[in-house]
C-alpha positions as CSV (number, residue, x, y, z in Angstrom):
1,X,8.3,-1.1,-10.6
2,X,8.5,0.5,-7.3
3,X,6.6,0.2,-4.1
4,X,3.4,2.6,-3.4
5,X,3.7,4.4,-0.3
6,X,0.4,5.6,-0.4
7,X,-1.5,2.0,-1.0
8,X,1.4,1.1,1.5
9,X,-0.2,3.8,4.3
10,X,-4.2,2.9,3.4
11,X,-3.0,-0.9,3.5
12,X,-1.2,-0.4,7.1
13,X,-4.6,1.8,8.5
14,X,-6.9,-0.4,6.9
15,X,-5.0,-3.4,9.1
16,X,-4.6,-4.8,5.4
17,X,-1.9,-6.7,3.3
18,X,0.0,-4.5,1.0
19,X,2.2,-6.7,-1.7
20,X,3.4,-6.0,-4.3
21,X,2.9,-7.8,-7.4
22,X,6.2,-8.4,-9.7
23,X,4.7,-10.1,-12.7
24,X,1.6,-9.1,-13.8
25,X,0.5,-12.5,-15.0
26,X,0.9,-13.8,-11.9
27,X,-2.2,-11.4,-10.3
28,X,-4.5,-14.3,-10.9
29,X,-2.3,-16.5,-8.5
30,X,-1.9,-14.2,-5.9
31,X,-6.2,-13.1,-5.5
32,X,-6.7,-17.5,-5.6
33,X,-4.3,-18.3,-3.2
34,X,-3.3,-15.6,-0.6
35,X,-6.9,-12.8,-1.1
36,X,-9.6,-14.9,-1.7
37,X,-9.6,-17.8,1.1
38,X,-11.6,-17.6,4.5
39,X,-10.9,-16.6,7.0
40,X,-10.2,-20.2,8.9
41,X,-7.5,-21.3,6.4
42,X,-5.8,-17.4,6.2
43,X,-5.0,-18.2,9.8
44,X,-3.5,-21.5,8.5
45,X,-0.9,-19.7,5.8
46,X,1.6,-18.0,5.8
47,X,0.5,-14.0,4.9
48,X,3.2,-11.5,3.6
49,X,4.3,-9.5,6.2
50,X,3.8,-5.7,6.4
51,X,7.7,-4.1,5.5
52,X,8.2,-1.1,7.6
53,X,6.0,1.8,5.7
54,X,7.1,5.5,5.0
55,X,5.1,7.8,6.8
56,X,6.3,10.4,4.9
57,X,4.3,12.3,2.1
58,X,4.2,11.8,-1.5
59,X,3.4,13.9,-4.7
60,X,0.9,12.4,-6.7
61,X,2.2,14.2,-9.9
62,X,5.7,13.5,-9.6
63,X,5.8,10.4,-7.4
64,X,8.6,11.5,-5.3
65,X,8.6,12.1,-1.5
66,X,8.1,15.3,-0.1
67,X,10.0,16.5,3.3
68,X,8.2,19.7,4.0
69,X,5.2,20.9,2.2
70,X,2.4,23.7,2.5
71,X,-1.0,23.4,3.1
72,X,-3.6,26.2,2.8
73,X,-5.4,26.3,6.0
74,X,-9.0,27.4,4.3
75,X,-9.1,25.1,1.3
76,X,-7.0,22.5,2.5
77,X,-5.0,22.7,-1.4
78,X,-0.9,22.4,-1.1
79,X,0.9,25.1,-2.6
């Protein structure tokens, strides 16, 4: 499973947490103990840290990153 830059990018703009999740079963876990907690105690834990994120854009067909692209200028589709 590899990283999402683009949940990565919303999660850094949003001031969020982006982490990703290894084992499915263990999504419960992770929304009990590090998502769903107020605000006094989330001060109190120790939060994932942010890892440096790609600024870079990705395809959303292909998944891969893209180093130059085109953009049309009217309708704002990439050719």
């Amino acid at each position: 499973m590899s990283d999402s830059l683009f949940l990565q990018q919303a999660s850094h703009i949003t001031r969020g947490i982006y982490h990703r999740v290894d084992h499915v079963d263990a999504l419960s876990h992770y929304f009990l103990s590090l998502y769903s907690v107020d605000g006094h105690v989330r001060r109190h834990l120790h939060m994932p840290e942010s890892a440096d994120v790609d600024f870079r854009a990705a395809c959303f067909c292909h998944r891969r990153v893209i180093d130059s692209g085109f953009v049309c200028s009217v309708c704002l589709s990439s050719a």
